[in-house]
PATI-387658 format. One record per residue (C-alpha): residue number from 1; x, y, z. Coordinates in Angstrom, 2 decimals, decimal comma. Layout:
<sites>
 seq      xx      yy      zz
 NUM       X       Y       Z
...
</sites>
This chain:
<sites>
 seq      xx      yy      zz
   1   -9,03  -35,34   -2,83
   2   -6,04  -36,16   -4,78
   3   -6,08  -32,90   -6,60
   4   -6,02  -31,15   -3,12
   5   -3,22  -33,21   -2,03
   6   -1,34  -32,51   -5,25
   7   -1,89  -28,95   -4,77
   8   -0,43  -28,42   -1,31
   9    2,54  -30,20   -2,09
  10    3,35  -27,69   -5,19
  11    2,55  -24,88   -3,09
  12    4,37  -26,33    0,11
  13    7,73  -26,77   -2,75
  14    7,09  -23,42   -4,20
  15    7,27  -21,57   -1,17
  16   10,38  -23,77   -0,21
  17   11,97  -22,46   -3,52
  18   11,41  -18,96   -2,48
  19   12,71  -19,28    0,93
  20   15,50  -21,14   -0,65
  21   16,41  -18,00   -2,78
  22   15,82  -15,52   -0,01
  23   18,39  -17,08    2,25
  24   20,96  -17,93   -0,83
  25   20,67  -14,09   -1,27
  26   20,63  -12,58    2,43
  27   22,41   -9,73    3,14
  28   23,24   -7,28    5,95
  29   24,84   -9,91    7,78
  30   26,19   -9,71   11,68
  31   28,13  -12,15   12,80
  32   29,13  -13,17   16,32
  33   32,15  -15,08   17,83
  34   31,96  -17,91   20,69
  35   33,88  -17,02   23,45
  36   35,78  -20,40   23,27
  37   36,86  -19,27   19,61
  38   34,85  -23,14   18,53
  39   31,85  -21,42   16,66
  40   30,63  -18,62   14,66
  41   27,19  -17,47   14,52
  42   25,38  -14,83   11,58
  43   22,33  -13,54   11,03
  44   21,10  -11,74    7,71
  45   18,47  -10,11    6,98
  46   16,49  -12,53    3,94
  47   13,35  -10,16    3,85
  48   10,97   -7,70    5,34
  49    7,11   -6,70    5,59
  50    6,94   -3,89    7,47
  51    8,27   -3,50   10,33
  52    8,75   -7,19   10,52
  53   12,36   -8,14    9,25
  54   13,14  -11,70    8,57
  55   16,02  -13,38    9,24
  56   18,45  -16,82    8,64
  57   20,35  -17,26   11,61
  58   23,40  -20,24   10,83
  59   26,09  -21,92   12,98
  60   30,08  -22,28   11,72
  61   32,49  -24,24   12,93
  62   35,09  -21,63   13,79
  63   38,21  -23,47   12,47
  64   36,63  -25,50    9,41
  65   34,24  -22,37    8,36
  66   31,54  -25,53    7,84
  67   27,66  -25,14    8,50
  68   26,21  -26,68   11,34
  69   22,99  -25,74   11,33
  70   20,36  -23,22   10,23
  71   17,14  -21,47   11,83
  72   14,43  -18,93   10,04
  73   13,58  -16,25   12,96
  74   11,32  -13,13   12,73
  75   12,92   -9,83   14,80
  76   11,37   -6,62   15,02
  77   14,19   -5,29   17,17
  78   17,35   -7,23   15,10
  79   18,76  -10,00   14,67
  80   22,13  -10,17   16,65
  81   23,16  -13,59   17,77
  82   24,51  -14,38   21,28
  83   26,06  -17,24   22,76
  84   25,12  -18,81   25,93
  85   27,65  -17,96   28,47
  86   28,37  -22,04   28,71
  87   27,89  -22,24   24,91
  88   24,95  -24,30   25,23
  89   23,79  -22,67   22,52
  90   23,43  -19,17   20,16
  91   20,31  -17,28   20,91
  92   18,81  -15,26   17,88
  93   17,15  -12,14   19,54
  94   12,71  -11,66   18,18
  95   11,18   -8,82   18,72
  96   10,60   -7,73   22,44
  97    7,41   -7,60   24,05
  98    5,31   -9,22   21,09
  99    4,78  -12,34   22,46
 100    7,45  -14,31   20,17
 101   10,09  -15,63   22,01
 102   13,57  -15,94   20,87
 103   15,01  -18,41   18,60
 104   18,14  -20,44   18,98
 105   19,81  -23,60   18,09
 106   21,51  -25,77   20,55
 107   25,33  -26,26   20,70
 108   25,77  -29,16   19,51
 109   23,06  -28,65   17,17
 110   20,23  -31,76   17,18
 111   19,31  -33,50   14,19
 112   16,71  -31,31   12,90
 113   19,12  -28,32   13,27
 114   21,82  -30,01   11,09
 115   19,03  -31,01    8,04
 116   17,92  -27,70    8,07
 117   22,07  -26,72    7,38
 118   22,04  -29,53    4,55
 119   19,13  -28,20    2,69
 120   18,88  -24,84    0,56
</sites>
């Protein structure tokens, strides 16, 4: 039992150490502006398999240039973020008509948004 535990834990940090790297080293990068000028919004691509692409999408605050917060999406059809038009929050467009939704983080972000900003 404890070996099993041990186990998932290394692989549940290893994987977080590749993910880690993989955003650290994103590229292709589109970034959007809030209409109020307050926030900045990018996407980059951090990997692909197939036609899958994988994604970081991350918050700014305009003026300060500091992360806000941070959210792993999948797209098949890009990655462009978009604002709500009351700036609610930044949408992250998925793939259409595969069944996975669209990912976003709220403006301002909640807690779990701004821990996934303060860790790699």
């Amino acid at each position: 039992m404890v070996f099993a535990v041990v186990a998932v834990a290394a692989f549940s940090i290893f994987q977080h150490i590749l993910d880690a790297r993989a955003r650290a080293n994103a590229k292709e990068c589109l970034t959007v502006a809030s209409q109020s000028g307050l926030y900045r919004a990018e996407s980059c691509v951090t990997g692909m398999n197939g036609n899958v692409v994988y994604y970081v999408g991350r918050l700014y605050d305009a003026h300060r240039g500091v992360l806000l917060a941070r959210t792993d999406f999948d797209s098949m059809d890009g990655g462009l973020p978009e604002f709500m038009p009351d700036e609610s929050a930044v949408i992250f467009r998925r793939g259409e008509g595969n069944g996975s939704g669209t990912g976003f983080i709220d403006i301002p972000p909640n807690w779990l948004e701004r821990l996934h900003a303060k860790i790699p």
